[in-house]
N, C-alpha and C positions, 0 to 999 in steps of 0.2 A: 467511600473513598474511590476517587475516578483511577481507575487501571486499565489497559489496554497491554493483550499478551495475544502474541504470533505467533502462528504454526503454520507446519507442511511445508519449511525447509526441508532441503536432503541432499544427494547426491542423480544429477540424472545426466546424460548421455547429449551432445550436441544434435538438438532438433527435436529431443525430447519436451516434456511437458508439464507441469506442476500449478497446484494452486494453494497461493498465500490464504490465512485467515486471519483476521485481527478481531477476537473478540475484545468486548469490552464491560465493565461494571461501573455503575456509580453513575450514567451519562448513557441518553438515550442514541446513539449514531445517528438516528436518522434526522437529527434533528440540527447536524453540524457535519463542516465540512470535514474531511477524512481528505488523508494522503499517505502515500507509500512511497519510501526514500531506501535508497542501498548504500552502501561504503564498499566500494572495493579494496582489498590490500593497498597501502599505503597510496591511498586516494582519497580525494573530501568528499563526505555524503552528497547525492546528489538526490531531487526529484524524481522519481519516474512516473506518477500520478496522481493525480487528486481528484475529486470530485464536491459537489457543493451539496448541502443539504437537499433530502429529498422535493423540497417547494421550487431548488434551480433545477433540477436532475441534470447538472453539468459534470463532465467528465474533461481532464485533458489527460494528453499523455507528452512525454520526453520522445523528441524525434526518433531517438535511440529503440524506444519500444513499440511505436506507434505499429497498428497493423497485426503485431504478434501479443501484446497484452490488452486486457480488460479489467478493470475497475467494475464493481456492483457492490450492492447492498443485498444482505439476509434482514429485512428488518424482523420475522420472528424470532432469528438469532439473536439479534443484535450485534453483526459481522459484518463487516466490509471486506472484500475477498477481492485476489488479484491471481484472477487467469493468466498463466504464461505459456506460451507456446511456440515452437522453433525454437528453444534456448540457445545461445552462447555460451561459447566460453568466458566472452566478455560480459557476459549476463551475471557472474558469480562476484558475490558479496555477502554482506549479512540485511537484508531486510527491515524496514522498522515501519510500524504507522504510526500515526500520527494525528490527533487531531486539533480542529482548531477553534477552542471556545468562546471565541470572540463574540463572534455571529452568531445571535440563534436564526435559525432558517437563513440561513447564506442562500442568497443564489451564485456567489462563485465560490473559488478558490483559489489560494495561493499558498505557494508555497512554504512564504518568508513567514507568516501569520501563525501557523502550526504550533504550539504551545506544550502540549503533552506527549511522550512518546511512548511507546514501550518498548522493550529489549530486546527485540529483534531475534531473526531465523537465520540458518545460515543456509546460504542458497548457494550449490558448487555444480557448475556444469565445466563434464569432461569425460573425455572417452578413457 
């Protein structure tokens, strides 16, 4: 059964630093594209990254994060991980990945495509 469960949510400090993990069972990552979406408080989930199967080794990011996050793969984990750094205040939501089974061997990604999600971290940045 394809599952996909996030960690290393928490509470950090503006400018502080964190990184997501999405492992997964059932479905090899590396072999499909992966994305990483947030909800702020009474806001609609947004994008903040995605990247394509390891064959595109594409990466985008949300202007919003660009510069301060990173996208990669553990493929002996079988993790897709999201370095954050410089956080916001406006950076706080709950986190979710995502992937998108469409494609095998994607060389892109998109957003709208994402299919499976898991339940997501809650990610709170504040002094």
């Amino acid at each position: 059964q394809l599952q996909l469960v996030e960690s290393g949510g928490g509470l950090v400090q503006p400018g502080g630093s964190l990184r997501l993990s999405c492992a997964a069972s059932g479905i090899t990552l590396d072999n499909y594209a992966m994305g990483w979406f947030r909800q702020a408080p009474g806001k609609e989930r947004e994008g903040v990254s995605c990247m394509s199967s390891s064959r595109g080794d594409r990466a985008v990011y949300a202007d919003s994060v660009a510069g301060r996050f990173t996208i990669s793969r553990d493929n002996a984990k079988n993790t897709v991980n999201l370095q954050m750094n410089n956080l916001k205040p406006e950076d706080t939501g709950v986190y979710y990945c995502a992937v998108d089974r469409y494609v095998y061997g994607s060389t892109e990604c998109h957003y709208y495509s994402m299919d499976v999600w898991g339940k997501g971290t809650l990610v709170t940045v504040s002094s």
